[in-house]
PAZADO-250310 format. One line per 10 residues: for each residue x, z, y of N, C-alpha, C. Coordinates in steps of 0.02 Angstrom, whole numbers, padded with zeros to 5 digits, always signed. Layout:
X,Z,Y,X,Z,Y,X,Z,Y  ...
END
This chain:
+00547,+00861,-00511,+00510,+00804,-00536,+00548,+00773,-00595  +00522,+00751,-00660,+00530,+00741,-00701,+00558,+00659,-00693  +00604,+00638,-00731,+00629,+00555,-00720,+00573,+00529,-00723  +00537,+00523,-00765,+00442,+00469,-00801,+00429,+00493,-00736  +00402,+00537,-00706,+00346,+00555,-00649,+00415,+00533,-00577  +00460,+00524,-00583,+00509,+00507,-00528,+00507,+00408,-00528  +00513,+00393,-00608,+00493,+00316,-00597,+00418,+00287,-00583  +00367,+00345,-00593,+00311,+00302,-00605,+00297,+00322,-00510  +00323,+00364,-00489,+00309,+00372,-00396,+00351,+00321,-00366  +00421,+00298,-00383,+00440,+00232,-00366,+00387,+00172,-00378
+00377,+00171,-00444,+00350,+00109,-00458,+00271,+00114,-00403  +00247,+00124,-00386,+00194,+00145,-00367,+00210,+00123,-00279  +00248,+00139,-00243,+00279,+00111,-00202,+00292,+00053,-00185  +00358,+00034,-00222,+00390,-00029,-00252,+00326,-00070,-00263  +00273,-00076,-00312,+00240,-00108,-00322,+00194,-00133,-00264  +00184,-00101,-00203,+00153,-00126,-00159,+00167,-00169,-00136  +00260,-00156,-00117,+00294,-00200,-00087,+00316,-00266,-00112  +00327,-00245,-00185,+00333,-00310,-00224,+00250,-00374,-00234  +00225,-00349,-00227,+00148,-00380,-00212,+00143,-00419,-00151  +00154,-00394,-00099,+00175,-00400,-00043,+00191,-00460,-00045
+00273,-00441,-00055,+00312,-00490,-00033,+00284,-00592,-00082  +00282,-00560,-00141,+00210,-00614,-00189,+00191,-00643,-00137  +00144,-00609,-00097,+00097,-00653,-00056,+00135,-00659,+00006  +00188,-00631,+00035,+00182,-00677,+00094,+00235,-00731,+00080  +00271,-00743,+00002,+00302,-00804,-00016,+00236,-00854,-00017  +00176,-00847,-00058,+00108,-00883,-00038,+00107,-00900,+00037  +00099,-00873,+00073,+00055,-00855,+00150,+00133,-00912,+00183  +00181,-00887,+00187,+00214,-00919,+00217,+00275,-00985,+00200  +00237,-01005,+00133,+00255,-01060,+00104,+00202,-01123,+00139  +00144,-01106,+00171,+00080,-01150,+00199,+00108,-01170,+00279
+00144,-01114,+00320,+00135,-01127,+00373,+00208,-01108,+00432  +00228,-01065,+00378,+00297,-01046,+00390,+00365,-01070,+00397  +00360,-01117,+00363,+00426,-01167,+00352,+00417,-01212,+00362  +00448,-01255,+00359,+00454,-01335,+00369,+00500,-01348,+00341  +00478,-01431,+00349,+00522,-01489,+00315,+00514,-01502,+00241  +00547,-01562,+00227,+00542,-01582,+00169,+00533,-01552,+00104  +00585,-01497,+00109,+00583,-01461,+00049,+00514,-01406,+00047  +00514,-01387,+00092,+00448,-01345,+00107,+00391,-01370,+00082  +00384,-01452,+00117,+00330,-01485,+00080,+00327,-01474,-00009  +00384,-01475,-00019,+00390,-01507,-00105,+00379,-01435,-00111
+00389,-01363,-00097,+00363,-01306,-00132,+00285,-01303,-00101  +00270,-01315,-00073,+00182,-01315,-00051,+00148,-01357,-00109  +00178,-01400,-00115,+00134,-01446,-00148,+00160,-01416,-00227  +00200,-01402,-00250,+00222,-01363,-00322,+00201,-01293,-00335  +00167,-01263,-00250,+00153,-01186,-00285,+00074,-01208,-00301  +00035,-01268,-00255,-00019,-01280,-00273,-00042,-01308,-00358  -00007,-01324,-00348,-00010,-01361,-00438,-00004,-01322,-00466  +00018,-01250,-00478,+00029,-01212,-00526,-00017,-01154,-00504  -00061,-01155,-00469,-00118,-01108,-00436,-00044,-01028,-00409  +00001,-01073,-00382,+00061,-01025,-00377,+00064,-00973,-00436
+00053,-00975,-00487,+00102,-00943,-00555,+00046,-00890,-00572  +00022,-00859,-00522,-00020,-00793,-00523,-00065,-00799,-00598  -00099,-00863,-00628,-00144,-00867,-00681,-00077,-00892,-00732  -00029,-00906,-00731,+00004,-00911,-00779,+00028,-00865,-00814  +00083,-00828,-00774,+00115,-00798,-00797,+00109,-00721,-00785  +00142,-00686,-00841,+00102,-00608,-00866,+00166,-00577,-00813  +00150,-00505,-00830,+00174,-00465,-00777,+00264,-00457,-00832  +00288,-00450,-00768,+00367,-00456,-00781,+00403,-00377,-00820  +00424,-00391,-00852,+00444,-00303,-00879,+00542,-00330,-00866  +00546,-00244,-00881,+00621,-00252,-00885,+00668,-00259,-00933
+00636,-00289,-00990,+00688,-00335,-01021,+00697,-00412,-01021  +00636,-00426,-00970,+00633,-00502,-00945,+00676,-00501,-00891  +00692,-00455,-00869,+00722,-00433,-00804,+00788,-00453,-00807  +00811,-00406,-00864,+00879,-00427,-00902,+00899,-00498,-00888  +00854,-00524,-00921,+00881,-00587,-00949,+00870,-00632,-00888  +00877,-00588,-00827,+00881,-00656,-00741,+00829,-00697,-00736  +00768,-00654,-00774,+00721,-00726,-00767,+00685,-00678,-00682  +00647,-00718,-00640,+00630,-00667,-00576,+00589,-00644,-00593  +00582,-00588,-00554,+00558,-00504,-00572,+00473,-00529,-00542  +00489,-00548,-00480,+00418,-00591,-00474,+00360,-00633,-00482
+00375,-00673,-00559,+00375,-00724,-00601,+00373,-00786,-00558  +00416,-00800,-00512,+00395,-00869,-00474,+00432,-00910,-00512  +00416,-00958,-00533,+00444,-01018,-00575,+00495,-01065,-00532  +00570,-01026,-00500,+00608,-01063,-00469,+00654,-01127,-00484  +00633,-01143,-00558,+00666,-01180,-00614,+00615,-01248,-00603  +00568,-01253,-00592,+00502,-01280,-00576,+00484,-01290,-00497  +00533,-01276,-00473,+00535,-01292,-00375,+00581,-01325,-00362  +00585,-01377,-00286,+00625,-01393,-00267,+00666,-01344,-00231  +00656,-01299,-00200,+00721,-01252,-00176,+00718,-01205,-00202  +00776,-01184,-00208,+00822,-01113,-00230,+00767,-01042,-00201
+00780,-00982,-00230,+00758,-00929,-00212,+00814,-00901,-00139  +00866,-00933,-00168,+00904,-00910,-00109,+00895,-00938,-00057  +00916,-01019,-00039,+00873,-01060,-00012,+00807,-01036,+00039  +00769,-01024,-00003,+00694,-01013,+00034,+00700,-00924,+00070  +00734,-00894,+00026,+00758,-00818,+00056,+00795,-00825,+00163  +00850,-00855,+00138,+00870,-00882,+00202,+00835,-00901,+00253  +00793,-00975,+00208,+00753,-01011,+00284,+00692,-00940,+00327  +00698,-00909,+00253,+00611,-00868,+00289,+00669,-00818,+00343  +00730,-00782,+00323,+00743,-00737,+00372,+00773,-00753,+00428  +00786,-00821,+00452,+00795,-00874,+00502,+00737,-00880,+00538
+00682,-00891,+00514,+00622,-00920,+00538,+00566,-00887,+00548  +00550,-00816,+00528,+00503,-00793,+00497,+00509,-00751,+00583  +00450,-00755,+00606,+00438,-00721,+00670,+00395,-00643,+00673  +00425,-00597,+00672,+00379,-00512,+00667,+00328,-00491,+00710  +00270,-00492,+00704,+00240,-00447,+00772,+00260,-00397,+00792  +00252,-00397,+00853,+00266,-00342,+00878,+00223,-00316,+00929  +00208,-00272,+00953,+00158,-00229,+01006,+00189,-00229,+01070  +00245,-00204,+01054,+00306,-00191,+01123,+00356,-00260,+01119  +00363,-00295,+01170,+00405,-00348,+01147,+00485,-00298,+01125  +00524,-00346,+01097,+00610,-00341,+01076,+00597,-00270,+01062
+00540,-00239,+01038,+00548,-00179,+01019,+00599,-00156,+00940  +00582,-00211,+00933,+00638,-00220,+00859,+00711,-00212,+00876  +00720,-00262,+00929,+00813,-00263,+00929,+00821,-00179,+00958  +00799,-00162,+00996,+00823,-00089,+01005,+00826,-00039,+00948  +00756,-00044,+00900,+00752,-00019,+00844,+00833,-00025,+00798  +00838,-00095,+00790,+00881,-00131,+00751,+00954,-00085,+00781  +00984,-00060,+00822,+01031,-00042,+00830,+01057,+00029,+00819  +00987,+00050,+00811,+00985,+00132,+00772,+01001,+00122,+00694  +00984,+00085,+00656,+00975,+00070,+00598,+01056,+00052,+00557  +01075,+00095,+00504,+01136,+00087,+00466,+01123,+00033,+00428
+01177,-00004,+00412,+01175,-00077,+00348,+01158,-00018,+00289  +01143,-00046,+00241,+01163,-00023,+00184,+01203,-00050,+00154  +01248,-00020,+00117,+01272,-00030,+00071,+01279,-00072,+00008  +01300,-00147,+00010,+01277,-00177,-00060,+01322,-00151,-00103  +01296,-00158,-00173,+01331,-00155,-00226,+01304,-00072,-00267  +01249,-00018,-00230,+01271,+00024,-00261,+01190,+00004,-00315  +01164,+00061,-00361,+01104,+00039,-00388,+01071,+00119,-00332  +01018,+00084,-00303,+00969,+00126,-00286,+00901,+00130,-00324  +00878,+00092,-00387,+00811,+00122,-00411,+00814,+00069,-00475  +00804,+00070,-00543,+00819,+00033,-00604,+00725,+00009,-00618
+00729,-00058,-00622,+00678,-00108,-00617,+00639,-00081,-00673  +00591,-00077,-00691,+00543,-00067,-00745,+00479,-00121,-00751  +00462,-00135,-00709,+00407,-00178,-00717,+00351,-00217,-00655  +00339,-00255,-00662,+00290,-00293,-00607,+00258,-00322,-00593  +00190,-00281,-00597,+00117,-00299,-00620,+00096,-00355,-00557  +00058,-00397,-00599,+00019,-00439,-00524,-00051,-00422,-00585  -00077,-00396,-00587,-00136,-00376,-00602,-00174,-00347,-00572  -00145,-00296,-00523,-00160,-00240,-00472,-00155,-00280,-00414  -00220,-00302,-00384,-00237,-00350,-00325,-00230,-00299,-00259  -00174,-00282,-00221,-00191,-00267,-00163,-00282,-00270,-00108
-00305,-00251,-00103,-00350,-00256,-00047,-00344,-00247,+00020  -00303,-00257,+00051,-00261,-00241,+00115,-00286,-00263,+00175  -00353,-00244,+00223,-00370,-00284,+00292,-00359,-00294,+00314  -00303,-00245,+00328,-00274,-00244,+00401,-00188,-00251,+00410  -00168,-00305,+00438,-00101,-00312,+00425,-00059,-00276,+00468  -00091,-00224,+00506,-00046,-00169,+00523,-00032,-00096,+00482  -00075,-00119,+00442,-00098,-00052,+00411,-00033,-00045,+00328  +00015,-00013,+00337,+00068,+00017,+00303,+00050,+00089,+00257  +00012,+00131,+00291,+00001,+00176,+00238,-00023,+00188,+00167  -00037,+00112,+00162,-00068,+00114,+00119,-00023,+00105,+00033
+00033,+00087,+00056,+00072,+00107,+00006,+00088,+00172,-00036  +00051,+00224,-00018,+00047,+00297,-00065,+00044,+00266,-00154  -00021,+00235,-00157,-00046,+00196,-00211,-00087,+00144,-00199  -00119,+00123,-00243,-00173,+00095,-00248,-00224,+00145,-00266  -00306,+00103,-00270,-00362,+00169,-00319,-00340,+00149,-00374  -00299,+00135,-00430,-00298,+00130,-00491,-00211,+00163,-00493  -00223,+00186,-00557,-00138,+00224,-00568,-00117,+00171,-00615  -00062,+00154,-00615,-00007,+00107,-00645,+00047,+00161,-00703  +00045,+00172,-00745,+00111,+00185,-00776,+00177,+00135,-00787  +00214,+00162,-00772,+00283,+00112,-00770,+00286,+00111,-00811
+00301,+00164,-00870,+00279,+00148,-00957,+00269,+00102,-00972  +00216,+00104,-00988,+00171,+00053,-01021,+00137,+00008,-00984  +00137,+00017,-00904,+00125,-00037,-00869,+00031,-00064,-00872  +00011,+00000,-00893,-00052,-00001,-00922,-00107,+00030,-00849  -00154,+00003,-00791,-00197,+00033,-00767,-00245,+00052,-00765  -00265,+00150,-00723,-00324,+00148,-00757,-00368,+00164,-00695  -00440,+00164,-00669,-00452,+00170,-00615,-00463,+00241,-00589  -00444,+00262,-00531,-00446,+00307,-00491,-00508,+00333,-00464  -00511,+00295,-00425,-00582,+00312,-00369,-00603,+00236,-00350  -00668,+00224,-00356,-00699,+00152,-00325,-00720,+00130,-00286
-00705,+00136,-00214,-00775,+00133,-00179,-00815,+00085,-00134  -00803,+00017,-00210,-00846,-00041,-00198,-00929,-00003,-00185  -00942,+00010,-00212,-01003,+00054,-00214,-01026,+00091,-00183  -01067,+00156,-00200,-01093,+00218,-00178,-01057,+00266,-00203  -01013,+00322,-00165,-00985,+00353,-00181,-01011,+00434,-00147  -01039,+00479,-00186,-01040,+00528,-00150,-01013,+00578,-00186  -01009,+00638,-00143,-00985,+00692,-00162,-01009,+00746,-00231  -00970,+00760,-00259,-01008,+00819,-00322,-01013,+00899,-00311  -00977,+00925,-00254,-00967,+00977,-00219,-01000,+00979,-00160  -01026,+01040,-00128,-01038,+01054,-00067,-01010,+01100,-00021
-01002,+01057,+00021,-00958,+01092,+00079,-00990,+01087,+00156  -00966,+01147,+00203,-01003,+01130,+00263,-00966,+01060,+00291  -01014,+01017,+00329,-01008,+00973,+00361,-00992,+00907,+00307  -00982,+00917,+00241,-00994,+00870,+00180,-01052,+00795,+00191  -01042,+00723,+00187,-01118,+00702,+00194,-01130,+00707,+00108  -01196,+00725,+00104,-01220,+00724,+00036,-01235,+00653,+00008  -01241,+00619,+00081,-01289,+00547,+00043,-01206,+00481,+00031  -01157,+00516,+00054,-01076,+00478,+00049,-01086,+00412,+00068  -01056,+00378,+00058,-01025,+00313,+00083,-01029,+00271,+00013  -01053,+00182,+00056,-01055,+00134,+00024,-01013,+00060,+00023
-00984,+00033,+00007,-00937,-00001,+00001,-00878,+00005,+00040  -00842,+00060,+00047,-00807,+00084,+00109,-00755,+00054,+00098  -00727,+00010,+00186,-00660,-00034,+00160,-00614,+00050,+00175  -00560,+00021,+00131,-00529,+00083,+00138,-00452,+00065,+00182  -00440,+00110,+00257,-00381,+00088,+00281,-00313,+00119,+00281  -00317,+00184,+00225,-00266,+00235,+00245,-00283,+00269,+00205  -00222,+00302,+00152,-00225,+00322,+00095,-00162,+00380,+00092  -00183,+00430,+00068,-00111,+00501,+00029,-00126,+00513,-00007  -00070,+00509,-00061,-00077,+00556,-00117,-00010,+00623,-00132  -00041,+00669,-00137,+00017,+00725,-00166,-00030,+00784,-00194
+00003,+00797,-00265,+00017,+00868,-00280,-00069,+00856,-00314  -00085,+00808,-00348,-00136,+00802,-00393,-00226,+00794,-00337  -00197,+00769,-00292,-00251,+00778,-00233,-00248,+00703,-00202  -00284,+00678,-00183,-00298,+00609,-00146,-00352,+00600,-00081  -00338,+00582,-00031,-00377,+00568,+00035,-00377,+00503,+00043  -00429,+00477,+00061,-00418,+00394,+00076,-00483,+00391,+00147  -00444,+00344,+00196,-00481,+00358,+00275,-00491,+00283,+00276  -00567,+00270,+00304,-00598,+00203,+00331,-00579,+00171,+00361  -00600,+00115,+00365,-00629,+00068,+00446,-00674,+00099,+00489  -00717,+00142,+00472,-00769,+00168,+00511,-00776,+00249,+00516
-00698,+00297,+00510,-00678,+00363,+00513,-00697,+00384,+00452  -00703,+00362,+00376,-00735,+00402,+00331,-00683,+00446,+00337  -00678,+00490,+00270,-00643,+00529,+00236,-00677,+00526,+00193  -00630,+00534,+00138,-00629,+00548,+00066,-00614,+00603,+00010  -00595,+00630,-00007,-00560,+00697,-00042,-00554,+00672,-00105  -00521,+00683,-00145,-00525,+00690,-00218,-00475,+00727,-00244  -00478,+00790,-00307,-00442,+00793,-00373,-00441,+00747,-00409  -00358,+00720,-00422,-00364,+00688,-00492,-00358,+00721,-00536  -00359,+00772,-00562,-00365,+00792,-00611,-00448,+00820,-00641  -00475,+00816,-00578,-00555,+00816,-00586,-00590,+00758,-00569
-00662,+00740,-00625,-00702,+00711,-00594,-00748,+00706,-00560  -00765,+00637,-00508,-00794,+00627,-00465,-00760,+00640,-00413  -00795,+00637,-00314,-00772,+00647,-00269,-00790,+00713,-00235  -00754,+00776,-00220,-00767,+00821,-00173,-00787,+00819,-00116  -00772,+00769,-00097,-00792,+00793,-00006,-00810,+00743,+00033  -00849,+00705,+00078,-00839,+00656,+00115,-00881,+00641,+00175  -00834,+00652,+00214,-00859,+00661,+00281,-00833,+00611,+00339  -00863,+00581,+00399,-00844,+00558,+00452,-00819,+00576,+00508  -00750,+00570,+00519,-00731,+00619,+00589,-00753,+00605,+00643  -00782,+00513,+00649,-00783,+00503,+00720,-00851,+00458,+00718
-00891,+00429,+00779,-00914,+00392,+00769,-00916,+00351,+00828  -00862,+00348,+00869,-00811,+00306,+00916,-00823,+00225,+00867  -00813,+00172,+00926,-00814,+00128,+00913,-00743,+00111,+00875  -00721,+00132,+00894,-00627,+00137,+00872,-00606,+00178,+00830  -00654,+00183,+00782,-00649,+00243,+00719,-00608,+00235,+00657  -00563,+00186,+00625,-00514,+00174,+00611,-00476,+00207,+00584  -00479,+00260,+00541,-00403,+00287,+00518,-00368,+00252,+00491  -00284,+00262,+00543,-00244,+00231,+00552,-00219,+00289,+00484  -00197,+00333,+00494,-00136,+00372,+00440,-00160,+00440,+00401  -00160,+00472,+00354,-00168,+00516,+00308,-00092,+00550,+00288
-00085,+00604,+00313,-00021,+00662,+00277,-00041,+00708,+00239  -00019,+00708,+00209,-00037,+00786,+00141,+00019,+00838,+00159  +00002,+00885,+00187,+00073,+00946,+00185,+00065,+00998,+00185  +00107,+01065,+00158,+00089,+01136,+00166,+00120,+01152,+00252  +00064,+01192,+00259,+00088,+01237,+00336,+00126,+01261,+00307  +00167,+01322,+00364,+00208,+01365,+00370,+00190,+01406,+00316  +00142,+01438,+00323,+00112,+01500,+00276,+00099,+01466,+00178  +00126,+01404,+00173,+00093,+01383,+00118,+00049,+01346,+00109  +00003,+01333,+00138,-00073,+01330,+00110,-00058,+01233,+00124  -00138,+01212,+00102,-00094,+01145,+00085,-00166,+01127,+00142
-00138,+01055,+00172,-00168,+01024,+00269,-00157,+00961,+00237  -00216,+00935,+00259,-00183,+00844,+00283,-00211,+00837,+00337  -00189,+00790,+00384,-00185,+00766,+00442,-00202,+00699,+00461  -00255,+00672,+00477,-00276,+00613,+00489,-00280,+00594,+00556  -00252,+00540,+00569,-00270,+00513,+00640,-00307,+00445,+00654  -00339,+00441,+00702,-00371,+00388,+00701,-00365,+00347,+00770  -00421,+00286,+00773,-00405,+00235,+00832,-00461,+00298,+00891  -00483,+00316,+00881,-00510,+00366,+00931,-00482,+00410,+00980  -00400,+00410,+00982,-00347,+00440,+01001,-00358,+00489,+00999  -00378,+00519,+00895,-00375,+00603,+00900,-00350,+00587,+00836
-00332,+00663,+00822,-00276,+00676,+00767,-00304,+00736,+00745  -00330,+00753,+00694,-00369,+00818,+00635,-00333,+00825,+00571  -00331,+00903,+00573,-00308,+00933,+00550,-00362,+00978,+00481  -00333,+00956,+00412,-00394,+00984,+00349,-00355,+01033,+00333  -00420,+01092,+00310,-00365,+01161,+00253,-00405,+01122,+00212  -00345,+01107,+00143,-00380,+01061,+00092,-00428,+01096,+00035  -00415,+01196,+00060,-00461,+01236,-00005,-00509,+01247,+00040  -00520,+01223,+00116,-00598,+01231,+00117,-00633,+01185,+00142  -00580,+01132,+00153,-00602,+01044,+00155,-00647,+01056,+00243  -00616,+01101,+00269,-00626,+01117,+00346,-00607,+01085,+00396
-00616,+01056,+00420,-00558,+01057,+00504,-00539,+01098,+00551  -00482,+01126,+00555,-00447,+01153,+00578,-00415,+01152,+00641  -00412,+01089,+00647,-00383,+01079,+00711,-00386,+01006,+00737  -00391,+00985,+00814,-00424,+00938,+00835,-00386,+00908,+00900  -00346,+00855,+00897,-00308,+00857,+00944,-00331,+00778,+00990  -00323,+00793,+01045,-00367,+00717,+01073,-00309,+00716,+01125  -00297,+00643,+01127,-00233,+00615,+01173,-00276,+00569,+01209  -00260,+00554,+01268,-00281,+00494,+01328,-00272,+00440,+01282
END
């Protein structure tokens, strides 16, 4: 992988998380903290419609110069970034499914290392609005539907599917008539190919390097139809599979050159 195509798959990442974290400084500046000072940033991110309509997306020579990578106007708040960093990792409570499933987690887990550089800042769009439903839902960091260049910081759109989206290819078990405003919960991308899985079991297919959508089909029609996760990988033999699982407690298996299912695995 080329450095440009090595920063723009970071940034692409990174950018989710940096979005993210944007909003849950929003989300948990309302309800998360307390006290005085808390008040005085609630009432200062409101006045400034929290920065988002102000200020342009951060590059890395603004970066340089220590201004935050996030554009939050900490010069213009009553507390510190550090400050508010602290109170949130003091205070800030995790869901969890399994209780104290964390602290056991937590003891497998190595510190890292401060001080070394693990990834050189380029840029950080708040232009690119997350659409995110489901706040368990993590996979979705592959990308967004729009591609970002770290370059130029310039996006362009991918796949849409506010709309009607159907297929331009035919394949067995393909629906011809596709899908309409599909929320989307689960997303892969590799190797010039993209899958993106529903709230309601869609599937998706796409070449990016071709237009329109190839394939799109429903695995389930379980009340609990949900794809949770999307993998892109070659089998043994080569050939290239993704793997979707869903709230239906089954797990399918695609050959992606004949957009088939392959394999079908159902757990209790």
């Amino acid at each position: 992988m080329s450095r440009e195509k090595g920063r723009q798959a970071i940034h692409w990442k990174l950018n989710c998380g940096i979005v993210d974290e944007m909003e849950d400084v929003q989300d948990d500046v309302g309800g998360e903290l307390r006290g005085r000072e808390l008040a005085s940033l609630e009432s200062d991110a409101h006045e400034s419609d929290y920065v988002n309509s102000e200020v342009d997306d951060t590059t890395d020579a603004q970066a340089s110069r220590a201004e935050d990578t996030q554009g939050i106007p900490w010069d213009r708040l009553s507390i510190t970034r550090e400050k508010y960093r602290q109170t949130r990792l003091e205070q800030y409570k995790n869901y969890e499914n399994i209780p104290n499933s964390g602290e056991g987690t937590g003891k497998d887990c190595n510190i890292s290392e401060k001080g070394s550089l693990y990834y050189e800042f380029q840029c950080n769009t708040r232009s690119v609005k997350p659409t995110i439903l489901h706040f368990q839902l993590r996979n979705l960091c592959h990308i967004f539907l729009s591609f970002l260049s770290s370059s130029s910081c310039e996006a362009s759109e991918v796949l849409n599917v506010s709309g009607h989206v159907t297929p331009s290819e035919k394949h067995p078990g393909s629906l011809l008539e596709g899908f309409t405003q599909t929320q989307v919960s689960s997303l892969a991308v590799k190797d010039k190919l993209l899958v993106a899985g529903g709230f309601q079991g869609e599937l998706i297919f796409k070449h990016l390097d071709q237009p329109g959508v190839s394939f799109c089909s429903r695995t389930t029609d379980d009340d609990n139809a949900i794809t949770n996760a999307i993998e892109i990988y070659d089998n043994p033999s080569g050939a290239a599979h993704f793997t979707a699982s869903s709230n239906d407690c089954g797990v399918r298996d695609f050959d992606m050159e004949t957009l088939q299912l392959s394999k079908h695995f159902r757990f209790p």
